[in-house]
Each structure stands twice: as structure tokens, then as C-alpha cells.
C-alpha positions in Angstrom: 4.6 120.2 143.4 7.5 120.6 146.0 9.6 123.5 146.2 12.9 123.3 145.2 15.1 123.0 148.3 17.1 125.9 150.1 20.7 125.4 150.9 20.6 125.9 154.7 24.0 125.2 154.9 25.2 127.4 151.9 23.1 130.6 153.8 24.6 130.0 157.4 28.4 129.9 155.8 27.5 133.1 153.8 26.1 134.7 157.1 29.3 133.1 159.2 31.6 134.9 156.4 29.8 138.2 156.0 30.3 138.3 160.2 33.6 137.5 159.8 34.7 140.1 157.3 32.4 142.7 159.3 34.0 141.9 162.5 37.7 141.9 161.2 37.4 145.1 158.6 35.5 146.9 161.6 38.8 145.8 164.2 41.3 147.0 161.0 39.7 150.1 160.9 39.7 150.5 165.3 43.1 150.0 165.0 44.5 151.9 162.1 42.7 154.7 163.8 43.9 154.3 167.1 47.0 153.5 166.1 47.4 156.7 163.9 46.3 159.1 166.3 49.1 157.5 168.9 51.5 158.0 166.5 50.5 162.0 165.4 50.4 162.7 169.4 53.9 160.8 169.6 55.1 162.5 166.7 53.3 166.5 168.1 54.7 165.9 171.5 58.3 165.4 170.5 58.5 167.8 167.6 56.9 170.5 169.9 59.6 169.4 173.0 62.2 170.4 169.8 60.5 173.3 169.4 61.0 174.1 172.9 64.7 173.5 173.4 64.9 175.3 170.0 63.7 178.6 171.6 65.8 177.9 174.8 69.1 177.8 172.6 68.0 181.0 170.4 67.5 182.7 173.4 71.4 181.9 174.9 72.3 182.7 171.3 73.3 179.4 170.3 72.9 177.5 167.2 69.6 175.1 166.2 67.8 173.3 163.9 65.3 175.6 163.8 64.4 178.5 161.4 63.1 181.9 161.8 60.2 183.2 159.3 60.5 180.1 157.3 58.8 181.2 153.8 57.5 177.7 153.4 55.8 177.9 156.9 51.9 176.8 156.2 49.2 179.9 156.5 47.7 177.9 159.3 50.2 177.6 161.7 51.3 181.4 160.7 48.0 182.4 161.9 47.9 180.4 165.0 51.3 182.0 165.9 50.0 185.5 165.4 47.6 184.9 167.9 50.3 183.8 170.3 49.8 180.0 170.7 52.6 177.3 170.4 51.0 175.2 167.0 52.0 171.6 165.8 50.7 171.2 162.8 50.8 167.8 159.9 51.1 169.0 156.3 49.5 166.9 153.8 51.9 165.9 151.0 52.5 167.0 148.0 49.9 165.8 144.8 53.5 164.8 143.1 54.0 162.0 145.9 55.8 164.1 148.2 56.2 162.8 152.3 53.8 164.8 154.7 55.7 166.9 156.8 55.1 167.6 160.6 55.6 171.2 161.9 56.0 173.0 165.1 56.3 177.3 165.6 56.3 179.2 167.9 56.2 183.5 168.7 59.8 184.9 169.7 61.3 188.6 170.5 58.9 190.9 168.5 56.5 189.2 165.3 59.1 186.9 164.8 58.4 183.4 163.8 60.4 180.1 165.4 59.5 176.9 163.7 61.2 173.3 162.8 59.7 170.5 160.8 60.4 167.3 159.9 59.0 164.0 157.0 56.1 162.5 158.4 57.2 159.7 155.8 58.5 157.5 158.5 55.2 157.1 160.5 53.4 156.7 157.1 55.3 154.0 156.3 54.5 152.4 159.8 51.0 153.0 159.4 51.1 151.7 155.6 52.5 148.3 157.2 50.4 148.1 159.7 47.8 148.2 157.3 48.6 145.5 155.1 49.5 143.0 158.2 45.6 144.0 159.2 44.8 142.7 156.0 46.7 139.8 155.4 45.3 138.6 159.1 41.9 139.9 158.4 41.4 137.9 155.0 43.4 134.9 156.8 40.8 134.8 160.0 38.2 135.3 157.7 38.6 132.3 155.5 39.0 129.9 158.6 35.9 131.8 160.2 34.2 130.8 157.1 35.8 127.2 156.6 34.2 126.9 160.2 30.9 127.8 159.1 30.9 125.7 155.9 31.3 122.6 157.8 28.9 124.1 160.3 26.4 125.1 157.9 27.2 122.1 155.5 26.1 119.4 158.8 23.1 121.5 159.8 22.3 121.1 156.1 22.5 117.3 155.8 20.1 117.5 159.2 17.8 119.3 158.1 17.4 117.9 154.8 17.5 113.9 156.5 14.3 115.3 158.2 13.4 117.0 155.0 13.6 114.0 153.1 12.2 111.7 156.0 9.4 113.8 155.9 8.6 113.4 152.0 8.7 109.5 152.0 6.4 109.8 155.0 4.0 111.9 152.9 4.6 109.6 150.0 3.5 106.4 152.1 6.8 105.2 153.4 5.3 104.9 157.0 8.4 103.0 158.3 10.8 105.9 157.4 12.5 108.0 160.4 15.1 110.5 160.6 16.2 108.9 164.0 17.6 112.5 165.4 21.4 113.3 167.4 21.5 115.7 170.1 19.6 118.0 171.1 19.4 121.1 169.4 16.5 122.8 167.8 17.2 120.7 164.2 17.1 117.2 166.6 13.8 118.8 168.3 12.3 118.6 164.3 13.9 115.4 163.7 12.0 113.6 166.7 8.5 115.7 165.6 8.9 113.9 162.8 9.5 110.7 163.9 6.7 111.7 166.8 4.4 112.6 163.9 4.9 109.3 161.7 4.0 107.0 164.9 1.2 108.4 165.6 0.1 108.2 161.7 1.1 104.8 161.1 -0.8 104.0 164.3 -3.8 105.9 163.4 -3.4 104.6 159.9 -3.8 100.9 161.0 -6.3 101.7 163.2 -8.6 102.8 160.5 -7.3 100.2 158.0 -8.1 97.4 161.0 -11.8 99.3 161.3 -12.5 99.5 157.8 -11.4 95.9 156.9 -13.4 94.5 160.2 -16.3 96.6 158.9 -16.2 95.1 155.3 -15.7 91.7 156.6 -18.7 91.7 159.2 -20.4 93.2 155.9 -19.7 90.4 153.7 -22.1 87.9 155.2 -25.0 90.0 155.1 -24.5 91.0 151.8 -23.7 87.6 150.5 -26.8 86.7 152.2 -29.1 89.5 150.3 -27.5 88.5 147.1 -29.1 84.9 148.2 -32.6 86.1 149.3 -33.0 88.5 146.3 -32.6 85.1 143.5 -35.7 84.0 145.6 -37.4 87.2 144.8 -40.2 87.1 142.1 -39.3 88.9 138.9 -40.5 92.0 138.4 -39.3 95.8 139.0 -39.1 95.6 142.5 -36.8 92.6 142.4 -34.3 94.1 139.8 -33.8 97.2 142.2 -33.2 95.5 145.0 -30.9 93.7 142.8 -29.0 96.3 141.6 -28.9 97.7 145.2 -27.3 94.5 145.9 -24.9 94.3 143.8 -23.7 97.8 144.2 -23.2 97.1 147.8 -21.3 94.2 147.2 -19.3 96.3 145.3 -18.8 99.0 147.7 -17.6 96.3 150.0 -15.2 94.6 147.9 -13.7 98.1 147.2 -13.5 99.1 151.5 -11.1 95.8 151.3 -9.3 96.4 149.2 -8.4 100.3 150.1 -7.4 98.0 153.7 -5.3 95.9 151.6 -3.7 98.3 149.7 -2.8 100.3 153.4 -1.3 96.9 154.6 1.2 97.2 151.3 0.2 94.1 149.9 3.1 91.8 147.8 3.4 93.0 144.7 3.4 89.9 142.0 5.3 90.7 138.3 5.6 89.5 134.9 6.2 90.8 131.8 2.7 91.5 130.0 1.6 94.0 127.0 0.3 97.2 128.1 -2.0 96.7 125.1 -3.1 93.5 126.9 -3.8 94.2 129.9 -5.6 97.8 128.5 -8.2 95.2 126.7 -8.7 93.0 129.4 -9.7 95.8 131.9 -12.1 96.8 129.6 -13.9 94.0 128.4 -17.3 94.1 129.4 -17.9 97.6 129.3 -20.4 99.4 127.1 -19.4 102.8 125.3 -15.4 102.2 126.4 -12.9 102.2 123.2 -9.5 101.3 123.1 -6.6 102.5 120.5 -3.6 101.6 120.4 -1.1 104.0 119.2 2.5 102.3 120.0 2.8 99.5 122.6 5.3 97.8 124.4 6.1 94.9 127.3 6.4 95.7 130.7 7.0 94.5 133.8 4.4 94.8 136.2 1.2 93.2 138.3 -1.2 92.7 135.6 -4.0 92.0 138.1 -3.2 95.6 139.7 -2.8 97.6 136.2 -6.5 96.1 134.9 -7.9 97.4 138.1 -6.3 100.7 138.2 -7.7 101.2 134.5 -11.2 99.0 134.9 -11.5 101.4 137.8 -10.5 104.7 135.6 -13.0 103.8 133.0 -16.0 103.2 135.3 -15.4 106.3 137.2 -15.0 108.0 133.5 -18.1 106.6 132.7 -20.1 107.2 135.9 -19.2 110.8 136.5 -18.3 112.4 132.9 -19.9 111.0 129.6 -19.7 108.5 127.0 -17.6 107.7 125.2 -14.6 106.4 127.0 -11.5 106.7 125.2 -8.6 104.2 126.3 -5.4 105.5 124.3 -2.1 102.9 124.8 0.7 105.0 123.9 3.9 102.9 125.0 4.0 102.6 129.0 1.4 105.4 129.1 -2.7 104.7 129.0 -4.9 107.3 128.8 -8.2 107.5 129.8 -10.8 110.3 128.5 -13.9 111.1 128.8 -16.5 113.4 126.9 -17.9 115.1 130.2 -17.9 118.5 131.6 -14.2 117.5 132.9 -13.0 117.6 136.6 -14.2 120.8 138.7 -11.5 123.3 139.5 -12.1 122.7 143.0 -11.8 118.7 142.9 -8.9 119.0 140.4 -6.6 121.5 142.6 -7.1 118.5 145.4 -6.0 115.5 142.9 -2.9 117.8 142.1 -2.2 118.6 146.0 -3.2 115.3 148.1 -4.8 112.8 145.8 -8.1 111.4 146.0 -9.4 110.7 149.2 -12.0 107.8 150.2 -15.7 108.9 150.0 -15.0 112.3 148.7 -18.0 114.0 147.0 -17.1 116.5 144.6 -18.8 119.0 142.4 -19.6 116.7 139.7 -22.7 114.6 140.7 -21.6 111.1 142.4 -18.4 112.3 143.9 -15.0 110.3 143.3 -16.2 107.6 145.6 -13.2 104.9 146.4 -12.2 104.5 142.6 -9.9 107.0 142.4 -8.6 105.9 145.6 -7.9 102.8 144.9 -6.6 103.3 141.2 -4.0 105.8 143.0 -2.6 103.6 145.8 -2.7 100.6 143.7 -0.1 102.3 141.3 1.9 103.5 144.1 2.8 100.2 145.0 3.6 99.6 141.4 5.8 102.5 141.3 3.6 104.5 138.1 2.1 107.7 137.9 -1.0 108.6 137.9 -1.7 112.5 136.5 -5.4 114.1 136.3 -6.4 117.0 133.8 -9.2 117.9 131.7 -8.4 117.5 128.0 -8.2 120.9 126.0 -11.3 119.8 123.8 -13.5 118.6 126.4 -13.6 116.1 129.2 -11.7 114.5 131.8 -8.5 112.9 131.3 -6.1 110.7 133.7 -2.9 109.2 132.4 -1.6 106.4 133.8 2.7 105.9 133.0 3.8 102.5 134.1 7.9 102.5 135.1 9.8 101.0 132.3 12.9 100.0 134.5 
């Protein structure tokens, strides 16, 4: 079973956007700051060089803005001018909505108090706009920085899931697939592994299909010849073993040539034929095999391939489980069932991963031999599916759903 995919490119735009909104909240919030503690240092130094003329013109006698023991004055800036220090000082404003206010006092003649204030509302107000063209340039740079990394995210995406894809029909037999890679980042480094990596198994693949078939053809002869010698042979036990030897070698052969035919993706012939058919044709012959039809139907298919995929499901059925052999036609779908122990846990996780492979010997006694093999890349080429379990009453059980299209 394949994962579901990931959205690379969904997860480098969120990433790109989360940056983004990082970056420009952390420069709003550099520059509020900076720029409010500019403008409180502004706003100190000024009110405090008031301050100063303030005390210069009370001491000529003249007139100011300035008061003397105001009864409003904050208890913080009237203990700072106790202790004989010039204080600025930034009232907060009022719960009600009222403006901060900005103060500045001073110590004159005796325990008298100087001081002069003014709104702070002004510099609020600055500040206040300041923040809200922050945020209307943050949110706008943040939306293009994350339109950029959409379309970024969104082409590394398609990349990797070309290669991903390429990769899959490889696995699924398509040896002629390639992702064909641009540039030369680390996504076009995969692409051309993967390419890399379906040359050299398409060339190792041939080699072992051009072995295998040489093999079985140098085999023939022999064989053939056996087949001719053993007729010659007097009856008796001995003859009928070697017999049976025989023809189970000859049989071994024919199967090696055809696993190297199926590799060289032989032609596929069709016609429209009844599943029901074709189910009683690749039986015929064999003891303890029953066929039931529950609902049939035409399809369009090789019929030479189909009886061997189930002529091949129903000898392995009867050589590694037990009789009976149950053939159920259910529409498109053939069923074949056993009444054996059922496939071994560790034989079935490997049907349900990678398929049968050629010569395997499982846990059962026998192994799968090239049936299985066979029976599975014939219906790849036919486009069906073959499924292996073991029935919940007993036995093994390996459906076989022809395509309908």
C-alpha cells in the first residue's frame, strides 16, 4: 500500500509565510520601539530645555508657563525633586481615555516646586500611525513573500512528484518511464537517480530475461529428447518415474519461457469472451477443481492469458493447500480457494509488498515456484488485479478482477 502523498509544495509556502510574518512582525516591533523611544527623548529633551528657560524667567521675575507646587504634580517626580534632581517624567493617561501627559520640575528658592507639562497625545498619535502603516506593509510584504513561495513551493512540488510518480510506474513495470530532470538542484540530482536507477534495471532485467530464455531454449532439446527415450523405456515403476520426472521438467521449462516472455511485454491479443467460459476451460482436466458460477458477464480480454493465470491458480491451489478447489465466477471477479492450512504470515506479508517472486520457497511445503509469478505478470499486462488472502473459514484464497473498461 502506498502512502498518501505529502504536499511538498503546500509545506515550503507555509514555511516561506510563517518566515515572512516572523521577519516583518519582528521589524514592526524594532521599529515601533526605536521609534518611540526617539520620540520620548525628543519630547524629555525639549520639555526639560522649557523647564530651564522657565526657571531663568522666574528668577528675573518675569512671567512663564510654568507653575509652582502644582497640586496635580505626580508623587514621583515630587520625590525626585525633593532629592534635588531636575526629573522629566511621562504620565500614563487616564482609564477614562484621557492623553498622557509629559512633565518636567525642578527645585527653586527654598522647598519650592517649578514644573510645566504638556499632552503627550500628539506623539501617540504619531506612533499610533506609524503602527498601522507597519501593518498594512507588513501584511502586504507578507502575502507577496508568500505568493513567491507558493509558486516556489508549488514547482518544487510538481518535481518532486514527476520523480515520485516516475518512480511508481517504474516499480509497477513501466521500465521505459523517466522523469528526464532540469537543472541542477538537489530535486534534479533525484530525478537523474531515478532515471540512473531504471537503466541499470531495465538492463539488468533483460540480461536475466535473455539468460533465462537462452537457458530454457538450450533446455528444450534435451528434454524433448528424454521425453523420446523414456516411450522406449519398458513399462514398469521405474519407467513411470522417470516419466513423470519428465514431464515435470518439461513443464518447468515451458514456465522459465514464458516468465522471459512475459518480461519482453509480449502483445496482448483481445476479444470479448465470458468469464464463465474461460473459468471452465482453464479448468478442464483437473481432478478435485469445482467451478460456480454466481453472476457472469462478457469481457474484453486475452482469453489464452486469463485460462493460464487461473489454470495456474488452481494447480498451485491444489499442489500447496488442499482439495477441494473452489473456482467462484462472480461477474469480472474469479475466485480461487483452497481448503489448506492458507498462506503463511510470512509468504503472505511478501505477496502484499512485492508479489511473488520466481523460485521462492515459502513456509508451506513446495514453495510458490513460478505459478504465482507468472499468474501475476500475466495479469499485469492485462491490466487485472490479482489479491492474495486466506479465507476466514479456512484456506487460501486469490481473487483475480478482470478490468471492465
Amino acid at each position: 500500500m502506498r502512502r498518501p502523498a505529502v504536499n511538498v509544495g503546500a509545506k515550503v509556502a507555509l514555511a516561506v509565510a510563517v518566515a515572512a510574518l516572523c521577519v516583518a512582525g519582528a521589524i514592526g516591533v524594532l521599529v515601533h520601539r526605536t521609534t518611540a523611544a526617539d520620540q520620548l527623548a525628543t519630547a524629555r529633551s525639549a520639555l526639560d530645555q522649557s523647564l530651564r528657560g522657565a526657571a531663568g524667567d522666574h528668577a528675573d521675575g518675569r512671567d512663564s508657563d510654568a507653575r509652582i507646587d502644582p497640586p496635580d504634580l505626580p508623587a514621583p517626580v515630587a520625590r525626585a525633586v525633593r532629592e534635588d534632581v531636575r526629573v522629566t517624567y511621562l504620565q500614563a493617561g487616564r482609564k477614562g481615555g484621557g492623553a498622557p501627559v509629559l512633565w518636567a520640575a525642578t527645585r527653586i528658592s527654598g522647598r519650592k516646586v517649578l514644573a510645566i507639562h504638556r499632552s503627550y497625545a500628539p506623539e501617540e498619535r504619531t506612533l499610533a500611525a506609524l503602527d498601522r502603516t507597519l501593518l498594512a506593509t507588513g501584511a502586504a510584504v507578507t502575502v507577496l513573500v508568500s505568493l513567491a513561495g507558493l509558486l516556489l513551493g508549488v514547482r518544487m512540488g510538481r518535481r518532486a512528484t514527476a520523480a515520485a510518480r516516475t518512480a511508481e510506474r517504474i516499480a509497477d513495470g513501466d521500465l521505459d518511464a523517466r522523469v528526464r530532470p532540469r537543472g541542477g538542484d538537489e530535486i534534479a540530482r533525484l530525478a537523474a537517480a531515478v532515471d540512473t536507477m531504471a537503466d541499470a534495471l531495465g538492463a539488468r532485467l533483460e540480461a536475466e530475461r535473455r539468460v533465462t530464455a537462452d537457458i530454457a531454449h538450450e533446455l528444450r532439446t534435451p528434454v524433448a529428447g528424454m521425453a523420446t527415450a523414456v516411450g522406449l523405456l519398458p513399462p514398469g515403476r521405474a519407467s513411470d518415474l522417470v516419466a513423470g520426472s519428465v514431464r515435470k521438467l518439461r513443464g518447468l521449462v515451458e514456465d522459465v519461457l514464458e516468465v522471459a516472455r512475459l518480461d519482453s511485454q509480449a502483445a496482448v491479443e483481445t476479444e470479448e469472451r465470458e468469464v464463465s467460459a474461460m473459468t471452465r476451460r482453464a479448468t478442464a482436466g483437473l481432478d478435485d477443481v469445482r467451478v460456480r458460477i454466481m453472476a457472469d458477464t462478457v469481457v474484453t480480454t486475452d482469453p489464452r492469458r486469463v485460462e493460464r493465470i487461473l489454470t495456474n491458480l488452481a494447480t498451485n491451489a491444489l499442489r500447496h493447500g488442499a482439495p477441494p478447489v473452489e473456482l467462484e465466477v462472480d461477474g469480472p471477479v474469479v475466485r480461487v480457494r483452497d481448503h489448506g492450512p492458507g498462506f503463511p504470515a510470512d509468504l503472505l506479508a511478501v505477496l502484499h509488498t512485492s508479489g511473488p517472486q520466481r523460485f521462492r520457497t515459502g513456509s508451506r511445503t513446495g514453495g510458490t515456484g513460478l505459478g504465482l509469478t507468472i499468474a501475476t505478470g500475466q495479469a499485469r499486462l492485462l491490466g487485472a488485479r490479482l489479491t492474495f488472502r486466506n479465507h476466514p473459514e479456512g484456506g487460501a484464497e486469490t481473487e483475480l478482477r478482470l478490468p471492465t473498461d
